[in-house]
C-alpha positions in Angstrom: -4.9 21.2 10.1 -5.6 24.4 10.4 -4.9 28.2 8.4 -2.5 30.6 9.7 -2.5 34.1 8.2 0.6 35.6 8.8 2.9 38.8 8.0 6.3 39.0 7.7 9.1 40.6 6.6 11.0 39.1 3.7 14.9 39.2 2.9 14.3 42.5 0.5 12.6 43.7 3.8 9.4 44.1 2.6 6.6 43.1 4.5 4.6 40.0 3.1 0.6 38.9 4.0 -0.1 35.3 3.2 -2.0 32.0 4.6 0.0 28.9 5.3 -1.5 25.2 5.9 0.2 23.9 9.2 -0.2 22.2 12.9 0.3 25.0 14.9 2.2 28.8 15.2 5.5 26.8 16.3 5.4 25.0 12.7 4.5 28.4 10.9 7.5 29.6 12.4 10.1 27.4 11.5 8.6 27.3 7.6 8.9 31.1 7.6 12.5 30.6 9.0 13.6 28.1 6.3 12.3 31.0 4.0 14.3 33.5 5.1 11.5 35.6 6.7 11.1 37.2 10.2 7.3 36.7 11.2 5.8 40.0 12.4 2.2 38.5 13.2 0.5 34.9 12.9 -3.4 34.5 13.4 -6.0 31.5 13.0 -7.8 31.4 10.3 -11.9 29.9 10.2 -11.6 26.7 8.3 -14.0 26.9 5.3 -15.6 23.4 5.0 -15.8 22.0 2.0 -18.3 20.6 -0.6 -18.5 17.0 -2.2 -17.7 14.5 0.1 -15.1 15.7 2.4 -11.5 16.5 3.4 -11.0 12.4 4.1 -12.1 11.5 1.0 -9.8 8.7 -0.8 -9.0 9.2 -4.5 -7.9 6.3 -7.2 -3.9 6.5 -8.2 -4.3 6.6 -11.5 -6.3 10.3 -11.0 -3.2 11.1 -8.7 -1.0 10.4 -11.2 -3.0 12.2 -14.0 -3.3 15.2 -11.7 1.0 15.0 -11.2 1.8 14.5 -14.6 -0.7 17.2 -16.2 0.7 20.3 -13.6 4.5 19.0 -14.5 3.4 19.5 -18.4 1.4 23.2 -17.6 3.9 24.1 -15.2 6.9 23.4 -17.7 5.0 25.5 -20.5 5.2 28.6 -17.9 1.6 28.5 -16.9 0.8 29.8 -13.7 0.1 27.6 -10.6 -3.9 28.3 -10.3 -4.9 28.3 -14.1 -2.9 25.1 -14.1 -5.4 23.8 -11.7 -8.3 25.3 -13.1 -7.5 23.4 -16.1 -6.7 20.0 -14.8 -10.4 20.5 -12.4 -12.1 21.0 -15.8 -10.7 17.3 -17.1 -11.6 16.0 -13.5 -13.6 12.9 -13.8 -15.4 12.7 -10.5 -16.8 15.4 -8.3 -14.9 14.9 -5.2 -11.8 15.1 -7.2 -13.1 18.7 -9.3 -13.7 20.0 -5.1 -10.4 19.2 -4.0 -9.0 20.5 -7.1 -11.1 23.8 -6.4 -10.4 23.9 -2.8 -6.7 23.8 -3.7 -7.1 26.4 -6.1 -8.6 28.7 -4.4 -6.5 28.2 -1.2 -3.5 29.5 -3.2 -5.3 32.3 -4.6 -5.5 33.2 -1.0 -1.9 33.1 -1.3 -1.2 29.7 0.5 1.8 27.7 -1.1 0.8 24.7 -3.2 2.2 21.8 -0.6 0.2 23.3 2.3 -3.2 23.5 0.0 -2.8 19.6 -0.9 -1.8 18.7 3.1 -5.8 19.3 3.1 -6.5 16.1 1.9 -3.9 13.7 3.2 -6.4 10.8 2.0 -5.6 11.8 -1.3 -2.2 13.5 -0.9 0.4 11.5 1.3 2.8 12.7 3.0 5.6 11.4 0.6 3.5 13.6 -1.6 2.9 17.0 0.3 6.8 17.0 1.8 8.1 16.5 -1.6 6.0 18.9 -3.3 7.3 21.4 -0.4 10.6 21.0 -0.9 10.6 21.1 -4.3 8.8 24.9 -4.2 11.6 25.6 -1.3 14.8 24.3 -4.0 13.0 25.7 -6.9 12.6 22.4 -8.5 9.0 21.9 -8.5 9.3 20.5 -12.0 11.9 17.7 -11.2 10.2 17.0 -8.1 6.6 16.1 -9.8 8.3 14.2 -12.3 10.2 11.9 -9.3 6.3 12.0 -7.8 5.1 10.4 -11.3 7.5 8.1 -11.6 7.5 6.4 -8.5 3.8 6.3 -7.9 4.0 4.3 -11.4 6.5 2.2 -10.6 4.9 1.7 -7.4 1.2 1.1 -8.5 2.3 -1.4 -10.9 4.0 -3.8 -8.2 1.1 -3.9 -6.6 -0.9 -4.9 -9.5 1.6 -7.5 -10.4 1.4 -8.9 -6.8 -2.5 -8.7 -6.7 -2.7 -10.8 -10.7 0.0 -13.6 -8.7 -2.5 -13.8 -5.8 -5.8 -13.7 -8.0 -5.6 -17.4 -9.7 -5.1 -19.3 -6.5 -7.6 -17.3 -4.5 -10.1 -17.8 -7.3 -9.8 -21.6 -8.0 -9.4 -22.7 -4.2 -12.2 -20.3 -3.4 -14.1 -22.4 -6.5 -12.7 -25.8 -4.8 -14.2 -24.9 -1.6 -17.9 -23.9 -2.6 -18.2 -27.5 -5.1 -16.8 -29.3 -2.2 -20.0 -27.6 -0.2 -22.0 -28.2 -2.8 -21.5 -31.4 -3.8 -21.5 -32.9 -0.1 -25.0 -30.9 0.3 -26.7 -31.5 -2.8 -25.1 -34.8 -4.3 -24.3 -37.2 -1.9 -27.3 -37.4 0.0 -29.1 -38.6 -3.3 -26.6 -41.6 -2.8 -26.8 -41.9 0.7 -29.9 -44.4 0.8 -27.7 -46.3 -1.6 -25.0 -46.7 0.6 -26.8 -47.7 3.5 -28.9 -50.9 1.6 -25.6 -52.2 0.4 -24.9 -53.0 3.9 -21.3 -52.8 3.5 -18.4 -51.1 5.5 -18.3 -48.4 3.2 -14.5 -46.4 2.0 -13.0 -43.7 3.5 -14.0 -41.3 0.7 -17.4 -41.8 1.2 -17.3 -41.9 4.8 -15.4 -38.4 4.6 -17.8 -36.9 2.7 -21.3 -38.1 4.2 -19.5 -37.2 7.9 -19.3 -33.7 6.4 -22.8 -34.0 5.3 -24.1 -34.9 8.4 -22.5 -32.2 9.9 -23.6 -29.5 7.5 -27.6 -31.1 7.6 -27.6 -31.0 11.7 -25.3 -28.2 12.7 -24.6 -26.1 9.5 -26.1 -22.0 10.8 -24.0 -23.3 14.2 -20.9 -23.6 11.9 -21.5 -20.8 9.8 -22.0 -18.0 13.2 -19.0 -19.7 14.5 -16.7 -19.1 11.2 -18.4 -15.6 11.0 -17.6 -14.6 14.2 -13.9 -16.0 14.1 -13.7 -13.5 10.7 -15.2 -10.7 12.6 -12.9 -11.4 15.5 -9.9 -12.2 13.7 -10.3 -9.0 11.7 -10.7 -6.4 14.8 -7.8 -8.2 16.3 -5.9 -7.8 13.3 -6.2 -3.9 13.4 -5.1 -3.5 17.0 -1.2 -2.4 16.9 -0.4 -6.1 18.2 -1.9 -7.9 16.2 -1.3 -5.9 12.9 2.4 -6.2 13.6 1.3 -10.0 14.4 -0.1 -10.4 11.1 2.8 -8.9 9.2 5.1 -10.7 10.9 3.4 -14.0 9.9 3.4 -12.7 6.2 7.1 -12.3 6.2 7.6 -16.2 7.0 5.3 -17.5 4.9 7.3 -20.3 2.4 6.5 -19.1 -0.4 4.7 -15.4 -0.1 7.4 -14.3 2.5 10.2 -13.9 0.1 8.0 -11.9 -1.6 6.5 -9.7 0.9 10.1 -8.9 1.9 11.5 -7.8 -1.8 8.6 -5.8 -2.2 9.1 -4.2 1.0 12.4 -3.4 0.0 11.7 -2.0 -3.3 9.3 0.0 -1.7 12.0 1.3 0.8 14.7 1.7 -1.5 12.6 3.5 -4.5 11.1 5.9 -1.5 14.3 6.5 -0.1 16.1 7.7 -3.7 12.8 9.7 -4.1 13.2 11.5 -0.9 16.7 12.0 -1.3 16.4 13.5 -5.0 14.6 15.8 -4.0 16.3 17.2 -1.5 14.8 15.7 1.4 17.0 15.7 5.0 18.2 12.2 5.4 16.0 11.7 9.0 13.0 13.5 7.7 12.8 11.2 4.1 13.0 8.1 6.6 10.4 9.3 8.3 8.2 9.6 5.4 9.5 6.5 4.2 8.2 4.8 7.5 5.1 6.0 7.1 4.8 5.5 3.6 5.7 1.5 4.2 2.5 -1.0 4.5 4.5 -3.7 7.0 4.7 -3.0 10.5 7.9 -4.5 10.8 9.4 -2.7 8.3 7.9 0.1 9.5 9.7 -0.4 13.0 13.2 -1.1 11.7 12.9 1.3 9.5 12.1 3.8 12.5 15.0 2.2 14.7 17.3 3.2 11.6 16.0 6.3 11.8 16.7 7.0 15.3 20.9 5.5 15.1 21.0 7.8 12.9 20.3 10.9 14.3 22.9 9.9 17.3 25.4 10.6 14.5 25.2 7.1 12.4 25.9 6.2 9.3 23.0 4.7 7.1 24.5 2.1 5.6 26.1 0.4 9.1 22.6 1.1 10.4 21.0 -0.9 8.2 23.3 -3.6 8.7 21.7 -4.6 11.9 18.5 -4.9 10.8 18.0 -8.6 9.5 14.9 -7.3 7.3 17.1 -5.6 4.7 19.4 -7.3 2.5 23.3 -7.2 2.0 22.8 -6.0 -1.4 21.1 -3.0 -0.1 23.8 -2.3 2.8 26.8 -3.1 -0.2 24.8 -0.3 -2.3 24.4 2.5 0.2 27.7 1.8 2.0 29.6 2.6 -1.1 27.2 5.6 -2.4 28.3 7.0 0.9 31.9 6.9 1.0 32.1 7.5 -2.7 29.3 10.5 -2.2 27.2 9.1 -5.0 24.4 7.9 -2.7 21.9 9.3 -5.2 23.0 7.3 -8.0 23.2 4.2 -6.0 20.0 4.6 -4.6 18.3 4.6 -8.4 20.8 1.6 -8.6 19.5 -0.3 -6.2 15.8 0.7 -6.4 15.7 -0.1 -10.4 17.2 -3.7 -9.3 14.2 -4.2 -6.6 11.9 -3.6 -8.5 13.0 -5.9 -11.4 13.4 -8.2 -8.9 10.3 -8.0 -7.5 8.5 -8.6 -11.6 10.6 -11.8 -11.7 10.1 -12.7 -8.8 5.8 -12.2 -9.2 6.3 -14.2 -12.8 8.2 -17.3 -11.0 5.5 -17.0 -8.6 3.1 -17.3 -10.8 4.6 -20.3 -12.5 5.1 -22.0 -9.0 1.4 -21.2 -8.2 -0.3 -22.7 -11.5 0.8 -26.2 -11.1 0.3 -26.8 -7.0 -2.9 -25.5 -7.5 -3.5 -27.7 -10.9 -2.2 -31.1 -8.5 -4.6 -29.8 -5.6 -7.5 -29.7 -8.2 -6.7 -33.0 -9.3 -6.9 -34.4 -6.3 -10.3 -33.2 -5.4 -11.9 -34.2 -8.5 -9.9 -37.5 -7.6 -11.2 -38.0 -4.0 -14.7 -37.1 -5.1 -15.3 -39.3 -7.6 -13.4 -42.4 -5.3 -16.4 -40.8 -2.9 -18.8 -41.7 -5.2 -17.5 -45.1 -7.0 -15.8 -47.1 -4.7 -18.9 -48.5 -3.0 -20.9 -48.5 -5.9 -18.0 -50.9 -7.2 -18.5 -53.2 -4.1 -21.9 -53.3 -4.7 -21.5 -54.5 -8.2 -18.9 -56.9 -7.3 -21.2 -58.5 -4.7 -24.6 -58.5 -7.3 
């Protein structure tokens, strides 16, 4: 996105020289327009590139979040914008972050607003993120609107981590399950094996099980493991195509257990972006098109654009809403009566604060449902492999 330099002549009619961060003249225009200026002249300015690691480099939250919280506190105390930043870059704890910090600073030295300066690195700084912020310096209410910024990207960052601690146990003890059933076919039944075979006997199901997996493993194990790699490597690019993304998330959402989850969260996610957008000051279509953006399911991401577009042939958003089947009644109830009562913001917070508590109990009953399937699925592996190993030796004794 490239630098415009432009003049123009301000409501006190003076004439104004500054750089803005946008798509093209057309865009420059209309944010001069919101501003109450007439454009006398708009050039292109020669990007500068940048040191460190790039423009599309990805930064962790939790330095996000520092860097939001820090510029609310210096910007409250009456500091100015750029020795705010000059600050916060000295306390920076990686390089890449101290360049973007620098490359912001010195963009709005050049006398480019803050939200344009930060659309630079949309890696780093989403668009929920850069249109807030621009709002925010529009309304005067840059302080309000970095605090919203802070607290959703909390709220939101510690869903996720709640999600990801459900998911971890399972994934860790199946995983574990998996590699001692591998190993224990490969390494400890063919010490048996020769066993087994001088008994003479029709040997159990267990130990038929196991030694047909060992057999297969011994004479066609690299087949089986190119075969499984390739299926990953396959399933994977097909998963990033737009059909089978939207494939993917659609499976997720009708999982038995995981769906209902996937769904709240998606929801919460929806409902705290939406009351963000909307507090600060955000147009109704333009905050769901953030919101759609912002959203990780596809599916979501597609009603939530099909919302979008009943509204803007003259809607309302709570009967729009209605028709999807991804979004619940509560939701609908919430919005429906924020809108005829015209406190949609407060409902909004309602409903949003709800999710999200709904979503924590919903991760800590999870977690509770998890522990013992996986616990009964444990015991019967340990179970089946020792029957594997027993059974015939059993016979064998019973025949001596």
């Amino acid at each position: 996105m490239p630098n415009f330099r432009y003049k123009a002549i301000n409501p006190e009619g003076k004439v104004v020289e500054s750089v803005i961060l946008a798509a093209d003249q057309k865009v420059v225009i209309q944010q001069l327009q919101k501003l109450k200026m007439t454009p006398v002249s708009i050039t292109v300015e020669k990007e500068r590139q940048l040191t460190g690691k790039g423009k599309s480099s990805k930064v962790d939250i939790k330095a996000i979040l520092l860097f939001t919280k820090q510029l609310r506190t210096l910007i409250r105390a009456g500091i100015p914008i750029v020795t705010c930043l000059n600050v916060i870059k000295e306390q920076a704890q990686t390089e890449t972050f101290e360049n973007m910090i620098t490359a912001v600073a010195r963009d709005i030295e050049e006398g480019s607003k803050l939200s344009d300066a930060l659309a630079q690195f949309p890696k780093a700084f989403p668009p929920i993120y850069v249109n807030s912020i621009r709002v925010g310096e529009i309304s005067g209410t840059i302080e309000e609107t970095l605090e919203q910024l802070a607290a959703f990207m909390e709220e939101d960052d510690k869903v996720k981590k709640q999600v990801k601690k459900a998911l971890r146990y399972p994934i860790i003890v199946i995983s574990g399950l998996l590699v001692a059933f591998v190993v224990f076919t490969t390494f400890v039944i063919p010490n048996f094996i020769p066993i087994f075979e001088m008994s003479g006997k029709a040997l159990p199901l267990p130990t038929r099980v196991l030694m047909g997996f060992y057999y297969l493993i011994t004479n066609y194990g690299l087949f089986i493991l190119i075969a499984i790699i390739g299926a990953i490597i396959a399933l994977v690019s097909w998963a990033r195509t737009p059909k089978g993304r939207f494939s993917v998330d659609s499976w997720k959402l009708k999982l038995p257990i995981m769906g209902q989850l996937v769904q709240k969260v998606n929801i919460s996610r929806f409902a705290k972006l939406f009351h963000t957008m909307n507090r600060t000051g955000i147009p109704i279509t333009k905050s769901f098109e953030i919101t759609r953006d912002a959203l990780d399911n596809v599916v979501y991401q597609q009603e939530v654009e099909k919302v979008r577009q009943k509204i803007m042939k003259g809607g309302d958003i709570a009967s729009s809403l209605k028709q999807s089947p991804y979004f619940s009644k509560l939701l609908v109830i919430m919005i429906s009566i924020g809108e005829k009562s015209g406190s949609l913001d407060e409902m909004l917070g309602n409903v949003s604060t709800y999710y999200y508590q709904d979503v924590n109990e919903t991760v800590d009953n999870l977690t509770g449902m998890i522990e013992p399937i996986v616990t009964v699925l444990l015991g019967i592996m340990m179970i089946f492999l020792a029957l594997a190993i027993f059974l015939p030796m059993w016979d064998m004794m019973s025949a001596f």
